[in-house]
MITORSE-25984 format. One record per atom (N, C-alpha, C): residue number from 1; residue in three letters; atom name; z, x, y. Coordinates in nm, 3 decimals. Layout:
<rs>
r lumse:NUM, semi:ALA, bafi:CA, zz:Z, xx:X, yy:Y
...
</rs>
This chain:
<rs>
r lumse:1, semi:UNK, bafi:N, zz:2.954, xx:-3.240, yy:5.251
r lumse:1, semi:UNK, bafi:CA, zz:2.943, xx:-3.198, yy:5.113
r lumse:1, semi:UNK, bafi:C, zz:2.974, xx:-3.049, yy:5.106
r lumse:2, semi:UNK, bafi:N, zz:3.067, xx:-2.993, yy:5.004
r lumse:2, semi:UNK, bafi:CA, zz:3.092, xx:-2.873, yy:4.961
r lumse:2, semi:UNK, bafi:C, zz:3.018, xx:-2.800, yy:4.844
r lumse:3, semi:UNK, bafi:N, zz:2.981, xx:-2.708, yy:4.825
r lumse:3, semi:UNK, bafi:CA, zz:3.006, xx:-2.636, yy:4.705
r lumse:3, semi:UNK, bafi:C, zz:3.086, xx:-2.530, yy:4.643
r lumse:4, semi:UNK, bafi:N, zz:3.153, xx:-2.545, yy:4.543
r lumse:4, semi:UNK, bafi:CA, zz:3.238, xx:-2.480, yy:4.483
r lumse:4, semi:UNK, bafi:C, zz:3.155, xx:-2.349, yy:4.368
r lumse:5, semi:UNK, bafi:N, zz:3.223, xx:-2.257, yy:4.423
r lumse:5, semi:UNK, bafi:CA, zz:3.162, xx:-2.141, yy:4.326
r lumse:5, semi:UNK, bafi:C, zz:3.231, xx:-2.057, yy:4.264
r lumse:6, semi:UNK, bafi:N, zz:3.243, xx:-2.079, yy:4.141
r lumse:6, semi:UNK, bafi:CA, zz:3.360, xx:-1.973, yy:4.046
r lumse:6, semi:UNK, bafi:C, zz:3.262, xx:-1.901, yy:3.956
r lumse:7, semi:UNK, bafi:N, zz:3.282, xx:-1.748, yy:3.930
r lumse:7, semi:UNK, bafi:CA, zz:3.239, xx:-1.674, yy:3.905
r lumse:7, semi:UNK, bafi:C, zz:3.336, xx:-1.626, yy:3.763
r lumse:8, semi:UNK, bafi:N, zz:3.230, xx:-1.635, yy:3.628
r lumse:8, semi:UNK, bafi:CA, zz:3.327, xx:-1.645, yy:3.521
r lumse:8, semi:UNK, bafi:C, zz:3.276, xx:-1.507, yy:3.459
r lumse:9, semi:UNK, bafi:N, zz:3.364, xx:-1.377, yy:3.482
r lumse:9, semi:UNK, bafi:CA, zz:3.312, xx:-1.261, yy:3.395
r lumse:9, semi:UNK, bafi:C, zz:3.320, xx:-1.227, yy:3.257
r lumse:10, semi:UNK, bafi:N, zz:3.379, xx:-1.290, yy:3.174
r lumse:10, semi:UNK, bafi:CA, zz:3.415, xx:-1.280, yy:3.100
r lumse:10, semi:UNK, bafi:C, zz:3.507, xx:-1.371, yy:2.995
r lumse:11, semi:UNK, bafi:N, zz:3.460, xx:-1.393, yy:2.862
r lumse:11, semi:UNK, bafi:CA, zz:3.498, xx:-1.521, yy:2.798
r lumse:11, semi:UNK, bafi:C, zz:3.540, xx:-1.441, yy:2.639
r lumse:12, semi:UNK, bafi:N, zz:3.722, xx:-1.427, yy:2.595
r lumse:12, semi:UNK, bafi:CA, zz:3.745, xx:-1.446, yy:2.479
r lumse:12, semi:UNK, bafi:C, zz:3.705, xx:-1.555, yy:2.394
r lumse:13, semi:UNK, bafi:N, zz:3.561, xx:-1.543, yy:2.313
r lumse:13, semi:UNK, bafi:CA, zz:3.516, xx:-1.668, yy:2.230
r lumse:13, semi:UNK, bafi:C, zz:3.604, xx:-1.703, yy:2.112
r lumse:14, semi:UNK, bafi:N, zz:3.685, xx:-1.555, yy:2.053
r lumse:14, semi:UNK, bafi:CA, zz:3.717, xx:-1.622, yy:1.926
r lumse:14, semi:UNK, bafi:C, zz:3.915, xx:-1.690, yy:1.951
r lumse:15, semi:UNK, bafi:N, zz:3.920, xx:-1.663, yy:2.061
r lumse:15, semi:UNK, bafi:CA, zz:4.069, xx:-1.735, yy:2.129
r lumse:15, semi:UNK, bafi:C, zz:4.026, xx:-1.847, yy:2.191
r lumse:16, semi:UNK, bafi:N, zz:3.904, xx:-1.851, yy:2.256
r lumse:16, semi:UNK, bafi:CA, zz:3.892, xx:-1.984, yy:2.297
r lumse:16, semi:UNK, bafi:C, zz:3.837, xx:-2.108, yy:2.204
r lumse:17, semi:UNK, bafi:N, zz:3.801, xx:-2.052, yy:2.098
r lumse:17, semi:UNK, bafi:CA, zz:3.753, xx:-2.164, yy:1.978
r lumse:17, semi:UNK, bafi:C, zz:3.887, xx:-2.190, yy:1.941
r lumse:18, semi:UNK, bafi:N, zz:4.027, xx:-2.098, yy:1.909
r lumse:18, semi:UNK, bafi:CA, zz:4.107, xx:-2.180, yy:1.839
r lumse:18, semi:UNK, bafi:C, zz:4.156, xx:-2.305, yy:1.939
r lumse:19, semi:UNK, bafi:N, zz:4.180, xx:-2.308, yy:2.064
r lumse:19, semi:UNK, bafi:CA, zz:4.194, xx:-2.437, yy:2.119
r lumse:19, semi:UNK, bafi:C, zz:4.111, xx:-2.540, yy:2.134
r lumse:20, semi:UNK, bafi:N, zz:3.975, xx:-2.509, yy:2.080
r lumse:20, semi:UNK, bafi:CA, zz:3.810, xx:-2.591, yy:2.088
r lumse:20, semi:UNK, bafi:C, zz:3.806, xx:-2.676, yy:1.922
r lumse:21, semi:UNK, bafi:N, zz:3.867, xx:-2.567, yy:1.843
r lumse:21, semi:UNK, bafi:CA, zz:3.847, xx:-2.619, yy:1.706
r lumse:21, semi:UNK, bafi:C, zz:3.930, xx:-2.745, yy:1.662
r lumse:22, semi:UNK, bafi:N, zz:4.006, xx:-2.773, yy:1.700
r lumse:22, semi:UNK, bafi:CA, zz:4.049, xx:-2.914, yy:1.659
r lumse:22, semi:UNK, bafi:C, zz:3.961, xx:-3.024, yy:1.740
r lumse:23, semi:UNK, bafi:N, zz:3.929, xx:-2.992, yy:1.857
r lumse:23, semi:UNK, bafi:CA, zz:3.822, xx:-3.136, yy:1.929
r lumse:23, semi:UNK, bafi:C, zz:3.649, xx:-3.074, yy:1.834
r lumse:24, semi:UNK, bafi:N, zz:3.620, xx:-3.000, yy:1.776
r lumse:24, semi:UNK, bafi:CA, zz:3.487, xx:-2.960, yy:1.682
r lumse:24, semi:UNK, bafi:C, zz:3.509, xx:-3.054, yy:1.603
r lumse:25, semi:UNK, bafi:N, zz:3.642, xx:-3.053, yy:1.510
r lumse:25, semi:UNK, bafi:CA, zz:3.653, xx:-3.106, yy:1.376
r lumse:25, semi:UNK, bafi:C, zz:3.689, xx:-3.250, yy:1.370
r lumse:26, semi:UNK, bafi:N, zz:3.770, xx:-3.264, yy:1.508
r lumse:26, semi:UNK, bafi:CA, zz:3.778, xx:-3.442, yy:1.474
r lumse:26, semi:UNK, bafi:C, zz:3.618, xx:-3.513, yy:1.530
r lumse:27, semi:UNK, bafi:N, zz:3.544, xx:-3.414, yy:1.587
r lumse:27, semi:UNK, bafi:CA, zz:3.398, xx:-3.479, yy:1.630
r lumse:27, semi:UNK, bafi:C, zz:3.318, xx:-3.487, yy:1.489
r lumse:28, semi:UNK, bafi:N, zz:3.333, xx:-3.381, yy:1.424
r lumse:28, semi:UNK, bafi:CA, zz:3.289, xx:-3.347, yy:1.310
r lumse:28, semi:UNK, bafi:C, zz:3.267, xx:-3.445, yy:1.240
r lumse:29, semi:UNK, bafi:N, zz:3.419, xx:-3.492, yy:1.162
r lumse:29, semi:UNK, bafi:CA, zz:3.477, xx:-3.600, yy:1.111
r lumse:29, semi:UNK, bafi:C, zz:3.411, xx:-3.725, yy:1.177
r lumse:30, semi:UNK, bafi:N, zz:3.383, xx:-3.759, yy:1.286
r lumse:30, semi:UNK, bafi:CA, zz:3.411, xx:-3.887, yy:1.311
r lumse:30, semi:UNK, bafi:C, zz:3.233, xx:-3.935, yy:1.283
r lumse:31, semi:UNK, bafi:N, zz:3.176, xx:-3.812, yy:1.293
r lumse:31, semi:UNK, bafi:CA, zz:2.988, xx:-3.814, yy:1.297
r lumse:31, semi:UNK, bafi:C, zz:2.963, xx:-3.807, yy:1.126
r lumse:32, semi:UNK, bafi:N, zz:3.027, xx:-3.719, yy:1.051
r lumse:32, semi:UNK, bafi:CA, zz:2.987, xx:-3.699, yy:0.948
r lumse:32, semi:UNK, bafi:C, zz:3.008, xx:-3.818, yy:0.827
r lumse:33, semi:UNK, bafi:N, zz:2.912, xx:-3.902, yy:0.759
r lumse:33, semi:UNK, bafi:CA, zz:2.965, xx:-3.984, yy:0.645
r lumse:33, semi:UNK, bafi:C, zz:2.921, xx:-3.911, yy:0.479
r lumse:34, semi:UNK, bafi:N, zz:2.919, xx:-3.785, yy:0.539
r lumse:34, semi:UNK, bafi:CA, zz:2.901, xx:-3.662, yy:0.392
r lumse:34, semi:UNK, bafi:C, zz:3.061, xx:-3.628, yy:0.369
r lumse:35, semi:UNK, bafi:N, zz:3.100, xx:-3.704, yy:0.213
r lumse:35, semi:UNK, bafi:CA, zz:3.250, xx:-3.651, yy:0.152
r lumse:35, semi:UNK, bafi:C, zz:3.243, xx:-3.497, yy:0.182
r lumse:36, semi:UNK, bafi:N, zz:3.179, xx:-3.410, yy:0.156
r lumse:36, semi:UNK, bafi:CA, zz:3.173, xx:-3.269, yy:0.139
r lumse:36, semi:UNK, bafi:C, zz:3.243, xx:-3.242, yy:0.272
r lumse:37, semi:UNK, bafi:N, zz:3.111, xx:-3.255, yy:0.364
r lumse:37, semi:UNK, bafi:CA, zz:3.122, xx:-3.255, yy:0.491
r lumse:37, semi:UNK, bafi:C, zz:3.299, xx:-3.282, yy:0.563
r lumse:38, semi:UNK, bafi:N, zz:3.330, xx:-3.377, yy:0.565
r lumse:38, semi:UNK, bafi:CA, zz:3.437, xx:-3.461, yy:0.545
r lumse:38, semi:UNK, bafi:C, zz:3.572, xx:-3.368, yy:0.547
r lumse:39, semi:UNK, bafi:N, zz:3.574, xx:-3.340, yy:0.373
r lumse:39, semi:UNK, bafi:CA, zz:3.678, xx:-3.241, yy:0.304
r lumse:39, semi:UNK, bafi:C, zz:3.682, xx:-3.136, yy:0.366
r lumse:40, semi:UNK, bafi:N, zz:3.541, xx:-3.081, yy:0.382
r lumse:40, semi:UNK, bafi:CA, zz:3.544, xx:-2.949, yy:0.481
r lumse:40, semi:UNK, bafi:C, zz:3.639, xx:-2.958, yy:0.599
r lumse:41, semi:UNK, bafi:N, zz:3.599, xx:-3.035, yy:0.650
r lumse:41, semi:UNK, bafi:CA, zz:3.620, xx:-3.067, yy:0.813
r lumse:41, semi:UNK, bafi:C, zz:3.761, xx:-3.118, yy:0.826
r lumse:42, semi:UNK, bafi:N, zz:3.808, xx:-3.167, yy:0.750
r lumse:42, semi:UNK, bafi:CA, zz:3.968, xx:-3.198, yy:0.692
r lumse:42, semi:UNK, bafi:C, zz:4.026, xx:-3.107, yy:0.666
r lumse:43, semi:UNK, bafi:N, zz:4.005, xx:-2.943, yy:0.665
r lumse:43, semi:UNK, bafi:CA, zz:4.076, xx:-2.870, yy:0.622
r lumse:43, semi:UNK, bafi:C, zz:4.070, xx:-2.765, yy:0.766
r lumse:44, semi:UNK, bafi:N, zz:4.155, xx:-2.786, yy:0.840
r lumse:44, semi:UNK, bafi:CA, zz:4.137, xx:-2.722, yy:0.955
r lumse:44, semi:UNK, bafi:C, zz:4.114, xx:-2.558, yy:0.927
r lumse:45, semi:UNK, bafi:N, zz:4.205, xx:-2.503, yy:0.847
r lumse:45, semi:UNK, bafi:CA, zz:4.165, xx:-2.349, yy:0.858
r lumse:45, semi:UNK, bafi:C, zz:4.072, xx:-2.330, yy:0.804
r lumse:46, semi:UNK, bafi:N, zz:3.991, xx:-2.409, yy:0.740
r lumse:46, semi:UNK, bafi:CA, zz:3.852, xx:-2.397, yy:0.658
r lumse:46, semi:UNK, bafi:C, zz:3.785, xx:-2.372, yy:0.799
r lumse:47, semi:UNK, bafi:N, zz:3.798, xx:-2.474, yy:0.848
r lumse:47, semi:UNK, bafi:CA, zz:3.684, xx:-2.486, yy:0.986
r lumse:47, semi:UNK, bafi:C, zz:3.726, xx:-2.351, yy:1.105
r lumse:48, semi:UNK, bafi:N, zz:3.818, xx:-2.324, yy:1.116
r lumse:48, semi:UNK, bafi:CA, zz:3.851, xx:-2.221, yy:1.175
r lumse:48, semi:UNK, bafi:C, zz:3.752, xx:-2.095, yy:1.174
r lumse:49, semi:UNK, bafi:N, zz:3.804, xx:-2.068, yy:1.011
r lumse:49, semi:UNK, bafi:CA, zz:3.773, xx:-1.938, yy:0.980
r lumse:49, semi:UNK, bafi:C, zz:3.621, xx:-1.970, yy:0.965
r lumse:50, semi:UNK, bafi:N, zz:3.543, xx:-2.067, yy:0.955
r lumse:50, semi:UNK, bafi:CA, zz:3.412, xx:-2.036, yy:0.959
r lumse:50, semi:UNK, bafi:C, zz:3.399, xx:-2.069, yy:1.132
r lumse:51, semi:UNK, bafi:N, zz:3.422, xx:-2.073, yy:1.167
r lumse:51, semi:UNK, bafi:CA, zz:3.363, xx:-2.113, yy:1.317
r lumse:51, semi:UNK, bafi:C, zz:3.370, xx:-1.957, yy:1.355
r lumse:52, semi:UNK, bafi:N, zz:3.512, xx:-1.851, yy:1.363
r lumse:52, semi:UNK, bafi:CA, zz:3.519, xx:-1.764, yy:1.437
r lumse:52, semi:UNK, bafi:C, zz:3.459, xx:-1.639, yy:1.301
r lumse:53, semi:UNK, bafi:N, zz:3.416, xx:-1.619, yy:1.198
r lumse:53, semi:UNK, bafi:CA, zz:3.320, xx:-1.559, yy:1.134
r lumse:53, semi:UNK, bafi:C, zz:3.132, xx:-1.575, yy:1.174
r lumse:54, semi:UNK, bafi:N, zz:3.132, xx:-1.683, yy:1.227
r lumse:54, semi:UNK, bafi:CA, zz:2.976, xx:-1.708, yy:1.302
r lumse:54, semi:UNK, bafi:C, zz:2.972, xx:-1.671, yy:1.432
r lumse:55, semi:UNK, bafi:N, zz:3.109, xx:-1.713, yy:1.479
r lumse:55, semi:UNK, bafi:CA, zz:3.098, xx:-1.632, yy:1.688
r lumse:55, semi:UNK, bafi:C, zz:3.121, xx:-1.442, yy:1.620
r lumse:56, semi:UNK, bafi:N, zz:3.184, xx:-1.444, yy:1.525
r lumse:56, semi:UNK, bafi:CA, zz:3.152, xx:-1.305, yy:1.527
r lumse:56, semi:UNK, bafi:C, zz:3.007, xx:-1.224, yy:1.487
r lumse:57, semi:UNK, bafi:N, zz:2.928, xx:-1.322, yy:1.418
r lumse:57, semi:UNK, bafi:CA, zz:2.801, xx:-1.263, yy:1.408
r lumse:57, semi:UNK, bafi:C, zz:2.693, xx:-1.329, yy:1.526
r lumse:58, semi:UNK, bafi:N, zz:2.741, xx:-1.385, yy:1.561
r lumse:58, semi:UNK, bafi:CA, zz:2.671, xx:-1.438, yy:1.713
r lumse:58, semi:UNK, bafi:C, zz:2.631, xx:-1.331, yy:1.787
r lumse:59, semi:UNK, bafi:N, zz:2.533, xx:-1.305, yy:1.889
r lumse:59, semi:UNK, bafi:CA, zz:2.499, xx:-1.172, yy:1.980
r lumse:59, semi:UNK, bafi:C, zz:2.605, xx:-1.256, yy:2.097
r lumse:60, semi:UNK, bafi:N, zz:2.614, xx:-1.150, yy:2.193
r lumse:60, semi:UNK, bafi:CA, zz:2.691, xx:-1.191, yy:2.334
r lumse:60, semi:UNK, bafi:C, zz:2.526, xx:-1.295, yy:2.393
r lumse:61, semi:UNK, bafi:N, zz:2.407, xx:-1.307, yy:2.364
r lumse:61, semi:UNK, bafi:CA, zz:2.346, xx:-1.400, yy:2.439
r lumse:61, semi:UNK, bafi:C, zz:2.364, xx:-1.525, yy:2.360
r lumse:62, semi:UNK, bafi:N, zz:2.404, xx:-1.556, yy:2.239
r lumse:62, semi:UNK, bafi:CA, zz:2.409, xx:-1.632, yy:2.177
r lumse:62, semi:UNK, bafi:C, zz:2.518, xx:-1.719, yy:2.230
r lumse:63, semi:UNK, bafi:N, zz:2.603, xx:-1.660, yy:2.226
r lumse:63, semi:UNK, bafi:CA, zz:2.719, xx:-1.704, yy:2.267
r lumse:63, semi:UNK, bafi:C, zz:2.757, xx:-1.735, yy:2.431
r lumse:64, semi:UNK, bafi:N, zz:2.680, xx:-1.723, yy:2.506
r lumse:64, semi:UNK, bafi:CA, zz:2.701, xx:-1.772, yy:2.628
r lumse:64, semi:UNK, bafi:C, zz:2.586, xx:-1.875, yy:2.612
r lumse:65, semi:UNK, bafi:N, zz:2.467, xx:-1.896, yy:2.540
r lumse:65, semi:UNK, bafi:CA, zz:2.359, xx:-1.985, yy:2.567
r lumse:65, semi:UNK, bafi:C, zz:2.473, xx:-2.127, yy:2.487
r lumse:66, semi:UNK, bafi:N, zz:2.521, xx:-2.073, yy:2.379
r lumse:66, semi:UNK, bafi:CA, zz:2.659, xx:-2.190, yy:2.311
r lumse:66, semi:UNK, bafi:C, zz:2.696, xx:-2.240, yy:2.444
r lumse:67, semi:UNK, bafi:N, zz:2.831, xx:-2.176, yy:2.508
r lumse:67, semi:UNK, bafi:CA, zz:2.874, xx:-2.223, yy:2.642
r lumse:67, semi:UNK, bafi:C, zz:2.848, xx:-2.289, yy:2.737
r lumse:68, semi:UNK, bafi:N, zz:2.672, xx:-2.298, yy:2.703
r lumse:68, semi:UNK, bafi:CA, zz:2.646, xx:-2.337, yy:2.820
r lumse:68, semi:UNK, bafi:C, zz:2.601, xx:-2.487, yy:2.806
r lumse:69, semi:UNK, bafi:N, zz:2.552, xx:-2.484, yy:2.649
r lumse:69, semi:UNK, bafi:CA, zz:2.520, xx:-2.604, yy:2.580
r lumse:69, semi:UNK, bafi:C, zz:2.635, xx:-2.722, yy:2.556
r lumse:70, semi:UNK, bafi:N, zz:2.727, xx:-2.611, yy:2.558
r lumse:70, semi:UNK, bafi:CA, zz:2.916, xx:-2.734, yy:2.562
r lumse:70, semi:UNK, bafi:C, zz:2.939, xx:-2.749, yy:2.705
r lumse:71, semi:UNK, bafi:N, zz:2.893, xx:-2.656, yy:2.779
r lumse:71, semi:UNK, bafi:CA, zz:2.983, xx:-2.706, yy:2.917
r lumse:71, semi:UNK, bafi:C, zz:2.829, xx:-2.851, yy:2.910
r lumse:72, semi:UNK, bafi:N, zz:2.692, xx:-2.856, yy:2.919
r lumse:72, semi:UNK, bafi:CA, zz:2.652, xx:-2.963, yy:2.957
r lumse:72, semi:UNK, bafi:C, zz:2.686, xx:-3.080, yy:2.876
r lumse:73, semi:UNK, bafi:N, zz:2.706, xx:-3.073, yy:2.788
r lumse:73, semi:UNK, bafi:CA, zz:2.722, xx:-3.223, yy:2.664
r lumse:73, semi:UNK, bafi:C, zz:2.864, xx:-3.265, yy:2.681
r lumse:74, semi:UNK, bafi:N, zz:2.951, xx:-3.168, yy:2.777
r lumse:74, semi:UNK, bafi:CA, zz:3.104, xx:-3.211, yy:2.829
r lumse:74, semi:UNK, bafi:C, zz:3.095, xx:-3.238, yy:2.975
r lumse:75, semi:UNK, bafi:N, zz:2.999, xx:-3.242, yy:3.043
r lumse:75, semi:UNK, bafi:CA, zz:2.956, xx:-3.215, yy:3.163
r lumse:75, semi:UNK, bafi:C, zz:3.045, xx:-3.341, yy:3.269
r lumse:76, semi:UNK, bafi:N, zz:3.025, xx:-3.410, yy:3.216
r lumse:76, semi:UNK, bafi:CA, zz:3.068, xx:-3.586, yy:3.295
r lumse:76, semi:UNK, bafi:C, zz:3.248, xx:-3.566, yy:3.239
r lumse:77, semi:UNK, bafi:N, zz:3.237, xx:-3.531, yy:3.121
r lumse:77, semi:UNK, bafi:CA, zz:3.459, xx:-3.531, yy:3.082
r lumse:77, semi:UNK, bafi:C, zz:3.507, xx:-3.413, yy:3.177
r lumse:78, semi:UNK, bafi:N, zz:3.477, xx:-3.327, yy:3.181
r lumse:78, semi:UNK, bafi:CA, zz:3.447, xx:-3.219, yy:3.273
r lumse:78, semi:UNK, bafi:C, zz:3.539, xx:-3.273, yy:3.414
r lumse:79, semi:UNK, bafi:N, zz:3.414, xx:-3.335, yy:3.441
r lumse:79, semi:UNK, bafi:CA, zz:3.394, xx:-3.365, yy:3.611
r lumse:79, semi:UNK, bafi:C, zz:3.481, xx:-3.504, yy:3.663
r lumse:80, semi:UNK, bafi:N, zz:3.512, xx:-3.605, yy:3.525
r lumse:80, semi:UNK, bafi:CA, zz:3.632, xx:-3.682, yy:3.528
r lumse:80, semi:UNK, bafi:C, zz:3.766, xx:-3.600, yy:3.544
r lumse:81, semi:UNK, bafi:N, zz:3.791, xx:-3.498, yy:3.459
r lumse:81, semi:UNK, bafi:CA, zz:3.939, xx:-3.476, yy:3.440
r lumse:81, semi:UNK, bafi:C, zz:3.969, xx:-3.415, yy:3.555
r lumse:82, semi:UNK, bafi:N, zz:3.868, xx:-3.313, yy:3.621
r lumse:82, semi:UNK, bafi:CA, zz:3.882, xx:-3.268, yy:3.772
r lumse:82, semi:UNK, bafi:C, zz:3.923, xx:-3.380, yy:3.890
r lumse:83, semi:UNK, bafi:N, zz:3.856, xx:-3.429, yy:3.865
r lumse:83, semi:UNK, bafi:CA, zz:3.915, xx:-3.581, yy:3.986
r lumse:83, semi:UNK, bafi:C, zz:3.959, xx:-3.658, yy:3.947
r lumse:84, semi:UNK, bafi:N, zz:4.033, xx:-3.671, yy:3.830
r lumse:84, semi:UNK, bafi:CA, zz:4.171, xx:-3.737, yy:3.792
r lumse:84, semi:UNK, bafi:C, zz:4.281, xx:-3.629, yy:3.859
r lumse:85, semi:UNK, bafi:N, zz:4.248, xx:-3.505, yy:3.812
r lumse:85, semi:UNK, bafi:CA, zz:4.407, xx:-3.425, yy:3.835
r lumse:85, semi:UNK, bafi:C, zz:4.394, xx:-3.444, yy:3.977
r lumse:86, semi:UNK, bafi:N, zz:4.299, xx:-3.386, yy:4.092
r lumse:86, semi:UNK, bafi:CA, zz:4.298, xx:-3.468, yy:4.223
r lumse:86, semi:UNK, bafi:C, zz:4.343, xx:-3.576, yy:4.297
r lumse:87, semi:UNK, bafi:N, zz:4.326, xx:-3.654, yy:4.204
r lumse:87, semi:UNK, bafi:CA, zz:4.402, xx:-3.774, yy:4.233
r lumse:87, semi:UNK, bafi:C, zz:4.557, xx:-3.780, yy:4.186
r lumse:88, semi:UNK, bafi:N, zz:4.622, xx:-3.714, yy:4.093
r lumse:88, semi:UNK, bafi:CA, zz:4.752, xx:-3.716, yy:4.069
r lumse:88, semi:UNK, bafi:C, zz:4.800, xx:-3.621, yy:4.159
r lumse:89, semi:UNK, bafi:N, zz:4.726, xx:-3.569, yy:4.302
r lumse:89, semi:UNK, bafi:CA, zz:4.748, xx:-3.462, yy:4.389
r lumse:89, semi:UNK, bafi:C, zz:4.727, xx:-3.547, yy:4.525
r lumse:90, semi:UNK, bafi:N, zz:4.683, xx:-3.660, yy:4.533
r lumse:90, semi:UNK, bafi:CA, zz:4.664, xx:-3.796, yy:4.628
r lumse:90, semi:UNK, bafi:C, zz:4.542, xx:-3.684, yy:4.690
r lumse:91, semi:UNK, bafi:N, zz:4.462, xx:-3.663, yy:4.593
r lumse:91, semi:UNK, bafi:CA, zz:4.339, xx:-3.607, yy:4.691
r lumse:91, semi:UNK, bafi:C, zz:4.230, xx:-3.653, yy:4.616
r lumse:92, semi:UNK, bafi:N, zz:4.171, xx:-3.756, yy:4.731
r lumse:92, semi:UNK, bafi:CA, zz:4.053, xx:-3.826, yy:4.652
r lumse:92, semi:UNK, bafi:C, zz:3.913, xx:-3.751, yy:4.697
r lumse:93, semi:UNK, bafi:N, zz:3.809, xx:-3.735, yy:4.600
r lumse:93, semi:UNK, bafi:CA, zz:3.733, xx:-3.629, yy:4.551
r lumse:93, semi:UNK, bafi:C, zz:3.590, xx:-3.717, yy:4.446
r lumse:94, semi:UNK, bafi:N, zz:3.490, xx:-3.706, yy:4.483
r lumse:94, semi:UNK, bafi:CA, zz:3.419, xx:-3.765, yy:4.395
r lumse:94, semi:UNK, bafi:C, zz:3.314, xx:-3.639, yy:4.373
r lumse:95, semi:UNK, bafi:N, zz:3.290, xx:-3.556, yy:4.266
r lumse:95, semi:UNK, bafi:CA, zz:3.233, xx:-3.446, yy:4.217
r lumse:95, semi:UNK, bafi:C, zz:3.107, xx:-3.520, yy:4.230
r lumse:96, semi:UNK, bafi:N, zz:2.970, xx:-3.512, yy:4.262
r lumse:96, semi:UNK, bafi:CA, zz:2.859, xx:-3.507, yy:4.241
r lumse:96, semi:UNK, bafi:C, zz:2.794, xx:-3.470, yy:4.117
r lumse:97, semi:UNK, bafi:N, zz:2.805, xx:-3.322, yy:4.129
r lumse:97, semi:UNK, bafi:CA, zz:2.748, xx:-3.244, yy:4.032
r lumse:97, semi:UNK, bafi:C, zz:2.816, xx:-3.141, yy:3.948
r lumse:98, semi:UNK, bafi:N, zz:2.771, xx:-3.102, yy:3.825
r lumse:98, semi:UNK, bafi:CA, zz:2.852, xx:-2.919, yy:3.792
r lumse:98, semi:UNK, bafi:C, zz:2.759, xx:-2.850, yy:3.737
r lumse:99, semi:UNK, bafi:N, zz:2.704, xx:-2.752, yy:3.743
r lumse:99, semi:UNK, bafi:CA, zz:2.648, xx:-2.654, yy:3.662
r lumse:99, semi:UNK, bafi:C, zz:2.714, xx:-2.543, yy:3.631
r lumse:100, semi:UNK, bafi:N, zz:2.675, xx:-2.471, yy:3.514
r lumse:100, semi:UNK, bafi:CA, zz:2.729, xx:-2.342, yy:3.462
r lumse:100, semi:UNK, bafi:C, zz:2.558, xx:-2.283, yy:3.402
r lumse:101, semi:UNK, bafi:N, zz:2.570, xx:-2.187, yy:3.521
r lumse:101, semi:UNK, bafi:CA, zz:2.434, xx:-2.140, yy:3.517
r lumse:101, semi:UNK, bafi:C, zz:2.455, xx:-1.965, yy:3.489
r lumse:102, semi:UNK, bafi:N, zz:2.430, xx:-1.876, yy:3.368
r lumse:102, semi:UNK, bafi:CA, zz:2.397, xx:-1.803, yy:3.314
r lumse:102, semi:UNK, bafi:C, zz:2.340, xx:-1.683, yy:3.375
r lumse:103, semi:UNK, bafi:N, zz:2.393, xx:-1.612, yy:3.461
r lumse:103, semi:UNK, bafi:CA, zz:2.382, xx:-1.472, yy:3.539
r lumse:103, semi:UNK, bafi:C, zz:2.358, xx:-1.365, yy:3.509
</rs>
């Protein structure tokens, strides 16, 4: 057994939401049965511009305790797509575990 240790210093939040915000809004959509809700969430730059107006009033602890709450609730898609691409590398790999633990 190995462990793997990557050391992440630093995270552009409001560049990394625009590639996050379309998987937010079709989750959005697919949970929400509020029309409002809905329309909102149907209007991608609606959702945009409020997502990266709240990471901007977010503190920097706010915003990594976020990160840390998406890396676990993605935790298992995560740890699939890693040992899929492994395997399109004929290197078979079965991840155990992942944490993203807050330094």
């Amino acid at each position: 057994m190995f462990e793997l240790r990557i050391v992440v210093d630093d995270i552009d939040y409001e560049n990394a939401a625009d590639g996050l915000i379309p998987l937010l809004a079709q989750q959005l959509e697919k949970e929400n049965s509020n029309p409002l809700t809905r329309a909102f969430v149907s209007s991608k730059n609606a959702v945009a511009g409020a997502i990266k107006a709240i990471l901007r009033m977010m503190t920097q602890k706010q915003k990594d305790e976020l990160v840390v709450k998406c890396f676990e609730s993605n935790k298992q898609k995560l740890i699939t797509a890693v040992e899929r691409e492994a395997q399109k590398r004929n290197v078979e790999i079965k991840i155990k575990d992942a944490k993203l633990i807050k330094m």
